[in-house]
PDB file of N, CA, C and O in Angstrom:
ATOM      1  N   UNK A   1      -1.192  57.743  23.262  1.00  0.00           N
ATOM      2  CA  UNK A   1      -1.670  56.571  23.994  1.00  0.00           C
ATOM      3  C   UNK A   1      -1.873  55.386  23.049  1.00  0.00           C
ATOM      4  O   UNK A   1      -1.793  54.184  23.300  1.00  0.00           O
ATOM      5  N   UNK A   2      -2.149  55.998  21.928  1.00  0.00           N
ATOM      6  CA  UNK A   2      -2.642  55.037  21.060  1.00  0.00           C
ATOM      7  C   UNK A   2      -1.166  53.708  20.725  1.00  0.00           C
ATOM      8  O   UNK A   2      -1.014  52.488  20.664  1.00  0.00           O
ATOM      9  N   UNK A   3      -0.434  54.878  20.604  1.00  0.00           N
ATOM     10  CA  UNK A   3       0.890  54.318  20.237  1.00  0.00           C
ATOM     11  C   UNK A   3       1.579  53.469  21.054  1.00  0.00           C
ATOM     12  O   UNK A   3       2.454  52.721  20.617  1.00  0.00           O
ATOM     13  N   UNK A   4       1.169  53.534  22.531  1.00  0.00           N
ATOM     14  CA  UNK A   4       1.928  52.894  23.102  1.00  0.00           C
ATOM     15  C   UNK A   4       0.986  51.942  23.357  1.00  0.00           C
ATOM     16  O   UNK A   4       1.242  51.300  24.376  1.00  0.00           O
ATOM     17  N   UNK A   5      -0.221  51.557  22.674  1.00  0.00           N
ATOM     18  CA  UNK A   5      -0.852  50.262  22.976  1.00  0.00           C
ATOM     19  C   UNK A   5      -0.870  49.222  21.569  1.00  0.00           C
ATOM     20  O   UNK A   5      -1.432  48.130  21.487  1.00  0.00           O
ATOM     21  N   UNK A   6      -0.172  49.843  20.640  1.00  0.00           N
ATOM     22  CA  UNK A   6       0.440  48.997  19.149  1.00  0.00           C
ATOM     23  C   UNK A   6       1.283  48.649  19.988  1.00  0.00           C
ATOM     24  O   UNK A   6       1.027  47.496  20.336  1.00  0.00           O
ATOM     25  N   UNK A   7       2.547  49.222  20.721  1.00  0.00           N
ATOM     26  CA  UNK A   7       4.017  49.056  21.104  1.00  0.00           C
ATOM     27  C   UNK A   7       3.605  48.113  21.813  1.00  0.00           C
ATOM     28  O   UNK A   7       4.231  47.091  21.531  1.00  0.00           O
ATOM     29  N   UNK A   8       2.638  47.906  22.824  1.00  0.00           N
ATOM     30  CA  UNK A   8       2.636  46.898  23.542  1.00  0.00           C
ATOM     31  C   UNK A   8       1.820  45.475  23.325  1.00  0.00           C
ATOM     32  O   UNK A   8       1.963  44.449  23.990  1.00  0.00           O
ATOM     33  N   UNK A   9       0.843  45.716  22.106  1.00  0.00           N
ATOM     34  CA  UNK A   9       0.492  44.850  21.431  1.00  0.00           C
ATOM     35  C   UNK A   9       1.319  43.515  20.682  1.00  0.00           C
ATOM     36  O   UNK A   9       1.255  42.288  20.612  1.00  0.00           O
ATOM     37  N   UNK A  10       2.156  44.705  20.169  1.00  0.00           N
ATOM     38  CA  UNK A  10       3.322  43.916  19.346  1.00  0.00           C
ATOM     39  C   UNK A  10       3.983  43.273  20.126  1.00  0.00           C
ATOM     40  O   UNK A  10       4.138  42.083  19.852  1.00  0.00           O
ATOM     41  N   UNK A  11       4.640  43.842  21.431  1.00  0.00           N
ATOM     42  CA  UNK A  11       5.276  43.310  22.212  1.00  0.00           C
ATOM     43  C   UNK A  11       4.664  41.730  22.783  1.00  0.00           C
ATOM     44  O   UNK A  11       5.138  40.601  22.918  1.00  0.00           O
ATOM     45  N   UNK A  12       3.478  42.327  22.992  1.00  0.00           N
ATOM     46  CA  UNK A  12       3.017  40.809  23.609  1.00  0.00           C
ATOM     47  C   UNK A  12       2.985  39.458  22.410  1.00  0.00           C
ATOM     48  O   UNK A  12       3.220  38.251  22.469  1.00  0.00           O
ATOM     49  N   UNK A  13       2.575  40.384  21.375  1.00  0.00           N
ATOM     50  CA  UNK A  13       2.160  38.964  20.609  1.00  0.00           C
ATOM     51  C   UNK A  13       4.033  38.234  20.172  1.00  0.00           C
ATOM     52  O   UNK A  13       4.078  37.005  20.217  1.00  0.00           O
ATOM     53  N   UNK A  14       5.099  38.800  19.879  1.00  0.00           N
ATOM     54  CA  UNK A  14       6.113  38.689  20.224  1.00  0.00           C
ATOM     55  C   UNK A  14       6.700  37.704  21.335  1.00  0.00           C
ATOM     56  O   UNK A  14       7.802  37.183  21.164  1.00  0.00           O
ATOM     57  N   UNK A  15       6.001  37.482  22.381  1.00  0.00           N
ATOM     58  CA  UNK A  15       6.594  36.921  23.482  1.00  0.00           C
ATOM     59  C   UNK A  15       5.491  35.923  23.300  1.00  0.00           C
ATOM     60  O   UNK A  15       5.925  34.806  23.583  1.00  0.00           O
ATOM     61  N   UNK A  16       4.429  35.896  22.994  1.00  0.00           N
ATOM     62  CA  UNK A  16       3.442  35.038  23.011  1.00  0.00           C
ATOM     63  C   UNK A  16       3.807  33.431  21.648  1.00  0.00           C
ATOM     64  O   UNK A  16       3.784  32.205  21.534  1.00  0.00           O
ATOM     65  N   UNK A  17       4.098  34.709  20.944  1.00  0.00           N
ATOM     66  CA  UNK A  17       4.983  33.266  19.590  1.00  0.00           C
ATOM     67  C   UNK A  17       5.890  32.625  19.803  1.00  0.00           C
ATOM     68  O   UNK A  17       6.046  31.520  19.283  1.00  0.00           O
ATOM     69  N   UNK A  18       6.961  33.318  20.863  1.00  0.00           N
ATOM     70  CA  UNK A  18       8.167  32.711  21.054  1.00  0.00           C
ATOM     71  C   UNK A  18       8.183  32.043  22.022  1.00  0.00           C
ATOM     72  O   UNK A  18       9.218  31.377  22.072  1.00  0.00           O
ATOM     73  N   UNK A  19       7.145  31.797  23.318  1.00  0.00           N
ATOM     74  CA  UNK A  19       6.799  31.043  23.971  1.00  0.00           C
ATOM     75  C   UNK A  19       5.710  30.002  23.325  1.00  0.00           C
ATOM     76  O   UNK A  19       5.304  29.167  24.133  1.00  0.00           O
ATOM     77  N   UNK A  20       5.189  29.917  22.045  1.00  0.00           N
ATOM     78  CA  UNK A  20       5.073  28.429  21.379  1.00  0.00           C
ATOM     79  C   UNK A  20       5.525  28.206  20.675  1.00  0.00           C
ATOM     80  O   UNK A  20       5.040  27.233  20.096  1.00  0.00           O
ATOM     81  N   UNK A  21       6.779  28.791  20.043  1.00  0.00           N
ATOM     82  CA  UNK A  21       7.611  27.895  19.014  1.00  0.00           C
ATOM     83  C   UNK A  21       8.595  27.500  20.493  1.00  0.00           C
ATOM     84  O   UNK A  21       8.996  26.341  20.387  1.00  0.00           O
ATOM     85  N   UNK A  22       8.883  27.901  21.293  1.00  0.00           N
ATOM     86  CA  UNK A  22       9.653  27.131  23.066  1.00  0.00           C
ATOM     87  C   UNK A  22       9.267  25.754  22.844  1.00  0.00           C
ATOM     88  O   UNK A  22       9.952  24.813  22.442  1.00  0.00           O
ATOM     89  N   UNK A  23       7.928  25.811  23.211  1.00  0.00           N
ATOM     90  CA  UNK A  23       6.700  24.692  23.680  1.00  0.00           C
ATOM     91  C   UNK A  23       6.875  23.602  22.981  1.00  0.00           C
ATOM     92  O   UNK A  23       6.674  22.421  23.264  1.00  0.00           O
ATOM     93  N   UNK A  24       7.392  24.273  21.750  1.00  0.00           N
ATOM     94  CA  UNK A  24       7.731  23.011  20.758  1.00  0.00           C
ATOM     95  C   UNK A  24       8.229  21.715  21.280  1.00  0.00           C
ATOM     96  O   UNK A  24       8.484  21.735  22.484  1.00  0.00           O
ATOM     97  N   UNK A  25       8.445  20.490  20.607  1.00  0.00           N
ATOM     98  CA  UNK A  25       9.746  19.653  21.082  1.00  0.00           C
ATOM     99  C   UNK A  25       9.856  18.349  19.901  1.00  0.00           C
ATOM    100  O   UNK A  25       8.938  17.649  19.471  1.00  0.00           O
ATOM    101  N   UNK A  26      11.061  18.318  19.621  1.00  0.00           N
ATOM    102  CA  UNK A  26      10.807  17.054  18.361  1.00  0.00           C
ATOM    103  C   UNK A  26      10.066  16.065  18.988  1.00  0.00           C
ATOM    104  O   UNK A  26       9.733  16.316  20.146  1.00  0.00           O
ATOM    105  N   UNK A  27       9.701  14.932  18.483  1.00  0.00           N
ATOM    106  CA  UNK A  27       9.279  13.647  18.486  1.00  0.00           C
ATOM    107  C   UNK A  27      10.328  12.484  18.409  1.00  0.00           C
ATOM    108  O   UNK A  27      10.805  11.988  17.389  1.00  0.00           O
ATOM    109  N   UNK A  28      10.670  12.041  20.192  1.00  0.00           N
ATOM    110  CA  UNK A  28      11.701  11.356  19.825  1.00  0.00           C
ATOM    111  C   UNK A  28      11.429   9.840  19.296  1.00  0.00           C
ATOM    112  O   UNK A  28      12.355   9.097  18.970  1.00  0.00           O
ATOM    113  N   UNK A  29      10.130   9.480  19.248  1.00  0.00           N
ATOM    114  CA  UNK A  29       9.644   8.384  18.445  1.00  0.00           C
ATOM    115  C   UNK A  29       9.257   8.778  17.598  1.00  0.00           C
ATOM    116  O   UNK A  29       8.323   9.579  17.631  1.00  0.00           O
ATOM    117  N   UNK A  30      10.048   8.210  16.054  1.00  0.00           N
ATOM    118  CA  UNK A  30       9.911   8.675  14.937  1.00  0.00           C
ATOM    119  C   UNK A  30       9.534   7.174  14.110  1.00  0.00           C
ATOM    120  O   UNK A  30      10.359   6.285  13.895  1.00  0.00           O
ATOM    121  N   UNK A  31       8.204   7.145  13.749  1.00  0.00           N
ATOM    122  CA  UNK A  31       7.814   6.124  12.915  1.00  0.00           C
ATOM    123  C   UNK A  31       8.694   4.770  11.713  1.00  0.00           C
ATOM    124  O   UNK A  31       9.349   5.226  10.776  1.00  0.00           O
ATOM    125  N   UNK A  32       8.635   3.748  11.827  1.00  0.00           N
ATOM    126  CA  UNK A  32       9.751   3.154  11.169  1.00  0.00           C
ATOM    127  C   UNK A  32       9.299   3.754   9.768  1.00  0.00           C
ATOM    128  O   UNK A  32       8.212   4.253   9.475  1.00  0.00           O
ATOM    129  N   UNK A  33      10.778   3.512   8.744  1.00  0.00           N
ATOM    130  CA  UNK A  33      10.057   3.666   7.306  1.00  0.00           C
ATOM    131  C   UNK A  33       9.492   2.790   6.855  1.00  0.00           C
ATOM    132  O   UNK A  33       9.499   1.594   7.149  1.00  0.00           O
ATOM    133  N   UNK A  34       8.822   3.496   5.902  1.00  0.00           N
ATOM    134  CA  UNK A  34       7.853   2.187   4.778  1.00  0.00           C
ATOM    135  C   UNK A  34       8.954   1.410   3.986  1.00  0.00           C
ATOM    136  O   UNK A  34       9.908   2.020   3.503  1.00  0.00           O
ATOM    137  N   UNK A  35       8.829   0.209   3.872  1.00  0.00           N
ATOM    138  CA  UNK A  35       9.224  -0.543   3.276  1.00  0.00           C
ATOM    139  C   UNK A  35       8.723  -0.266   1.466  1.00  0.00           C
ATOM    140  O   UNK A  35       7.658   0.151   1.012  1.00  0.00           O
ATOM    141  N   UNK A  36      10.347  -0.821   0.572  1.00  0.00           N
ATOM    142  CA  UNK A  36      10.003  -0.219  -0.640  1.00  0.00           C
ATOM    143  C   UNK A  36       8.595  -0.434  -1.567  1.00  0.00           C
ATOM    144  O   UNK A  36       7.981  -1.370  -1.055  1.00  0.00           O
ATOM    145  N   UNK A  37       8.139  -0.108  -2.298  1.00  0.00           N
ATOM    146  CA  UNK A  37       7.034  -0.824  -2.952  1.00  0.00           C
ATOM    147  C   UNK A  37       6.925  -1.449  -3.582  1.00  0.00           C
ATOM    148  O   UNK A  37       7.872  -1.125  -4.299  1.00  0.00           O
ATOM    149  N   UNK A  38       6.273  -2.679  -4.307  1.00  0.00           N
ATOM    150  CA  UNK A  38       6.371  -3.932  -5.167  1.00  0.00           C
ATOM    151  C   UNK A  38       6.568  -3.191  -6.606  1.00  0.00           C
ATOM    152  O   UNK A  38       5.818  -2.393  -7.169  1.00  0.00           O
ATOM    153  N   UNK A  39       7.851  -3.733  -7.022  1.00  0.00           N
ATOM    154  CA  UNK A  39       8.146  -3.328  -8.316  1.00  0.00           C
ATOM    155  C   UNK A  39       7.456  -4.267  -9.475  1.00  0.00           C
ATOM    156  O   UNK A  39       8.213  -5.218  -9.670  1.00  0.00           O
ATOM    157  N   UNK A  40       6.099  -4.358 -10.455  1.00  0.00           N
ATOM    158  CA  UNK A  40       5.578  -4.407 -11.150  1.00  0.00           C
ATOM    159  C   UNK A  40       6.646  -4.158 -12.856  1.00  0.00           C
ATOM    160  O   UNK A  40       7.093  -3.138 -13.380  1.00  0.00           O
ATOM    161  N   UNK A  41       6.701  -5.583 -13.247  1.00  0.00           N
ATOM    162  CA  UNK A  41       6.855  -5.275 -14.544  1.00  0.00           C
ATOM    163  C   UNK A  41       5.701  -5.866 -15.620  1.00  0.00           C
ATOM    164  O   UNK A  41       4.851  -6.739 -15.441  1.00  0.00           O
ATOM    165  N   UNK A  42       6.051  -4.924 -16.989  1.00  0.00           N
ATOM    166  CA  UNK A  42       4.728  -5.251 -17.817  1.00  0.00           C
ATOM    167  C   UNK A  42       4.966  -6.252 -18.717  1.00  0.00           C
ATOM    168  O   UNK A  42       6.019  -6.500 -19.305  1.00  0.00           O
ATOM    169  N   UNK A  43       3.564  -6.992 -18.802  1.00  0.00           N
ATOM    170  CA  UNK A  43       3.625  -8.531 -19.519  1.00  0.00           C
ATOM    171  C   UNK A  43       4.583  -9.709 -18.431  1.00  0.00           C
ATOM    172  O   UNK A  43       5.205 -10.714 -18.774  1.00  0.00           O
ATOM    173  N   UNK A  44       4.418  -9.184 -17.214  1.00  0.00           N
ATOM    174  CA  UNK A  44       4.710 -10.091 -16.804  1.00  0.00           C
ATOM    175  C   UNK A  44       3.851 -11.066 -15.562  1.00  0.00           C
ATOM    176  O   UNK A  44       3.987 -10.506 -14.474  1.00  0.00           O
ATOM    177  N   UNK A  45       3.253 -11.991 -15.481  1.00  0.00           N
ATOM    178  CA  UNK A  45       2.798 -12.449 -14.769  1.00  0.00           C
ATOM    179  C   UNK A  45       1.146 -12.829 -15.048  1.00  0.00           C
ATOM    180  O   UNK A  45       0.306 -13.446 -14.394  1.00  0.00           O
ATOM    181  N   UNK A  46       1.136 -11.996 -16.613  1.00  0.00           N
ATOM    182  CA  UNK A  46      -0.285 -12.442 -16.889  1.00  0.00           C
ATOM    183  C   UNK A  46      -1.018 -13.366 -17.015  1.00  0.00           C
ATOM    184  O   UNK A  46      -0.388 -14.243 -17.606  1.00  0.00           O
ATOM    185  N   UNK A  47      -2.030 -13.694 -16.792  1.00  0.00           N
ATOM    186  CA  UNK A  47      -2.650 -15.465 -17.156  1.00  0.00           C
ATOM    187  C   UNK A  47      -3.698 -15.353 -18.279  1.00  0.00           C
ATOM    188  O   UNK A  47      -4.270 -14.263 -18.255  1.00  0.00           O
ATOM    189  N   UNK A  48      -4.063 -16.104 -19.161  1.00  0.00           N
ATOM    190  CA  UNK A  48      -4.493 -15.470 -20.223  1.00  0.00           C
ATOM    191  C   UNK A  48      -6.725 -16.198 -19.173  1.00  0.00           C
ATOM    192  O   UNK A  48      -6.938 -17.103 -18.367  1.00  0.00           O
ATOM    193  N   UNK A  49      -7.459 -15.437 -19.672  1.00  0.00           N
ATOM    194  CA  UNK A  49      -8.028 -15.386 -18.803  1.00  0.00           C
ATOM    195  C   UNK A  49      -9.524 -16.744 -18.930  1.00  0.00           C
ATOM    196  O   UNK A  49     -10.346 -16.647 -19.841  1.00  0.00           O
ATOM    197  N   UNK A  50      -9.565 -17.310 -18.406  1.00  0.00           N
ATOM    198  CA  UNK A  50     -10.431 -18.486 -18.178  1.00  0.00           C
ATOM    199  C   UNK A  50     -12.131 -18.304 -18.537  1.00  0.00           C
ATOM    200  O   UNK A  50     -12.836 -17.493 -17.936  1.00  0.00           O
ATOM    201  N   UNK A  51     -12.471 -18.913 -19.268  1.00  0.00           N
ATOM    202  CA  UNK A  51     -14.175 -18.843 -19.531  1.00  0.00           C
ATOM    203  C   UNK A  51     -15.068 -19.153 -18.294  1.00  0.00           C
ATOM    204  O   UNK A  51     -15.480 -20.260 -17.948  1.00  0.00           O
ATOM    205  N   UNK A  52     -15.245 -18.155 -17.800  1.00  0.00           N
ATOM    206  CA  UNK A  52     -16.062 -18.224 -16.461  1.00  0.00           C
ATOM    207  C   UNK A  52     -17.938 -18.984 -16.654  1.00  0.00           C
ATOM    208  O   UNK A  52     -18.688 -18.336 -17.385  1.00  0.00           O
ATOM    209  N   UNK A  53     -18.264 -19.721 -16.271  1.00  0.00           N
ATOM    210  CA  UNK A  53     -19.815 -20.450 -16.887  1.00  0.00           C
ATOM    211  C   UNK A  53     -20.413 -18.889 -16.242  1.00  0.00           C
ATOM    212  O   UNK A  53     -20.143 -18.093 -15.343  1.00  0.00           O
ATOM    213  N   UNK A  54     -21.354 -19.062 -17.314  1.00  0.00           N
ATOM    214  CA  UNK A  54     -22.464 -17.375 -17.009  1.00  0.00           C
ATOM    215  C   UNK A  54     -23.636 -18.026 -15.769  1.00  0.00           C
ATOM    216  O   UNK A  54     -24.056 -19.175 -15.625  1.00  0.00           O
ATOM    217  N   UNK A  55     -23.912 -16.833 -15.033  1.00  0.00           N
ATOM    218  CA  UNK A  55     -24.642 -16.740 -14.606  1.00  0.00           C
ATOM    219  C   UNK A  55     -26.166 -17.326 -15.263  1.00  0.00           C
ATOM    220  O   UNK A  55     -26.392 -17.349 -16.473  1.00  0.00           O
ATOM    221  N   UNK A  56     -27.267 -17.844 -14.067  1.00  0.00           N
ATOM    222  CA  UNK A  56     -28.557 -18.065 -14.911  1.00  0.00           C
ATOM    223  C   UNK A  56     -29.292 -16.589 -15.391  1.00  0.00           C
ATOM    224  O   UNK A  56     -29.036 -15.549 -14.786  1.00  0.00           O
ATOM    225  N   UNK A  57     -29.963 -16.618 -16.219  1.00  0.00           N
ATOM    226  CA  UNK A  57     -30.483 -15.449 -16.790  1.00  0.00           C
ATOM    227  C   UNK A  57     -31.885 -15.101 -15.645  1.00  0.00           C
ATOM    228  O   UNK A  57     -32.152 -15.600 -14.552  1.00  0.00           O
ATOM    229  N   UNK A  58     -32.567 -14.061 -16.438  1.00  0.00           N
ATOM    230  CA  UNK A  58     -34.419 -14.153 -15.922  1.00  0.00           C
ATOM    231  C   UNK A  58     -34.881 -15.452 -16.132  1.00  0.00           C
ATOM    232  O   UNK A  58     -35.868 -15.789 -15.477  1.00  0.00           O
ATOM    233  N   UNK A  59     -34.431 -16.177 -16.827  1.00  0.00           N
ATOM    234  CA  UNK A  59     -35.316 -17.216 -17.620  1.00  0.00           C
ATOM    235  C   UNK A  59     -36.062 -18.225 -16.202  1.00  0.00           C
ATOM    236  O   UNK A  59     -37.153 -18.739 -15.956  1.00  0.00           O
ATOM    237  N   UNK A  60     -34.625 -18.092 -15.493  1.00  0.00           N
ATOM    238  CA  UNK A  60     -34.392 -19.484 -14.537  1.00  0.00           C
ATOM    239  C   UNK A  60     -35.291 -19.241 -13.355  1.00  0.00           C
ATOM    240  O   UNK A  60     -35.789 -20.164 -12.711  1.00  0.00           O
ATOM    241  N   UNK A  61     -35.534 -17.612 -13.017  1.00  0.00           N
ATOM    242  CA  UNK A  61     -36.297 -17.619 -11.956  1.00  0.00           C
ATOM    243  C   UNK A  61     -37.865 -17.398 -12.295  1.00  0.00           C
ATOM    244  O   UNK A  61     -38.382 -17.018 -13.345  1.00  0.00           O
ATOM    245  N   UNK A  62     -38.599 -17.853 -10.744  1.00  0.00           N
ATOM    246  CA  UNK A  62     -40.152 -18.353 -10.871  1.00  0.00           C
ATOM    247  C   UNK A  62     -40.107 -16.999 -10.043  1.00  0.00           C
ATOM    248  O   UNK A  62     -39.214 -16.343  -9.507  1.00  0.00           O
ATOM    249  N   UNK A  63     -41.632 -16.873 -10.202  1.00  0.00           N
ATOM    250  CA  UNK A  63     -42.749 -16.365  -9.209  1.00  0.00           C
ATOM    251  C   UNK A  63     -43.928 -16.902  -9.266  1.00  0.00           C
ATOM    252  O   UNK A  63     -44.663 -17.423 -10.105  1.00  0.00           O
ATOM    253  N   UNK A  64     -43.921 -16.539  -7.706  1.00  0.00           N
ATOM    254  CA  UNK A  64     -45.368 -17.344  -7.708  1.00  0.00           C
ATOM    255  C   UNK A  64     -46.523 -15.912  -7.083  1.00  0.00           C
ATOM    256  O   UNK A  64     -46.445 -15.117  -6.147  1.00  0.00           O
ATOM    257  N   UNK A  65     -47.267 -16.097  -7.895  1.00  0.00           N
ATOM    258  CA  UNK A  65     -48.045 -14.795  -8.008  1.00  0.00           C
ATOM    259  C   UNK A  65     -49.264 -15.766  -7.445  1.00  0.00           C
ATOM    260  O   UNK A  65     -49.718 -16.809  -7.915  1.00  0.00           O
ATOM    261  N   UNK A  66     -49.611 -15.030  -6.275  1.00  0.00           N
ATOM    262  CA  UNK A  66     -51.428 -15.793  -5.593  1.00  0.00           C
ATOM    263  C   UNK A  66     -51.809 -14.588  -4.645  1.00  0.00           C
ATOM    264  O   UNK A  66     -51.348 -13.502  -4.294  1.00  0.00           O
ATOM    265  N   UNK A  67     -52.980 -15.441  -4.413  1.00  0.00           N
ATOM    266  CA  UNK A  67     -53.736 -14.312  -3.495  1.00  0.00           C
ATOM    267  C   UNK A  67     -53.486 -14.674  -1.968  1.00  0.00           C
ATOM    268  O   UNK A  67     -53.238 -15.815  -1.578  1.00  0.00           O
ATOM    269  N   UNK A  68     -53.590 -13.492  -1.112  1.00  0.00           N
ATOM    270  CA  UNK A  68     -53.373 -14.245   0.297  1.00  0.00           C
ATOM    271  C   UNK A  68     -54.713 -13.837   0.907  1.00  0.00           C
ATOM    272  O   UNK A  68     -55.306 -12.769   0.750  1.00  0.00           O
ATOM    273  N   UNK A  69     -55.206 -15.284   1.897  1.00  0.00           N
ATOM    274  CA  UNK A  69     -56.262 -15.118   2.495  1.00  0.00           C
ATOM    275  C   UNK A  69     -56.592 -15.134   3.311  1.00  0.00           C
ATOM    276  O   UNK A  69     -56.572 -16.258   3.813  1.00  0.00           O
ATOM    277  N   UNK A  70     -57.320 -13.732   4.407  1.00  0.00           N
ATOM    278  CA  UNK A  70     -56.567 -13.723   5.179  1.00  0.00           C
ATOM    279  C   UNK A  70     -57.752 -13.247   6.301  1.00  0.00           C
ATOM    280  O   UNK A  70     -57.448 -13.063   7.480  1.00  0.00           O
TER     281      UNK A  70
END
């Protein structure tokens, strides 16, 4: 008995795979291709790089430290 419930095990899972590789179906909209990628050469296009003015330091900012009354 045993045997004939492997035999029919197998069997099913058998019909069960081949009814979803069926199910399948290509994709007849197929995504355009990517366009090539920007070809980068070296030393080329560099700018040599500009003295940016610095930021103000701590120096520049206040607080005002008081009491609130309230």
């Amino acid at each position: 008995m045993k045997e004939l419930q492997k035999i029919l095990f197998a069997f099913a899972m058998v019909i069960g795979l081949s009814m979803a590789v069926a199910a399948q179906k290509e994709d007849p909209k197929k995504p355009p291709p990517k366009p090539p990628p920007p070809v980068i050469k070296p030393g080329e296009g560099k700018k040599p790089k500009e003295d940016k003015p610095k930021k103000p330091g701590m120096a520049f900012i206040a607080a005002k430290i008081g009491t609130n009354e309230g």
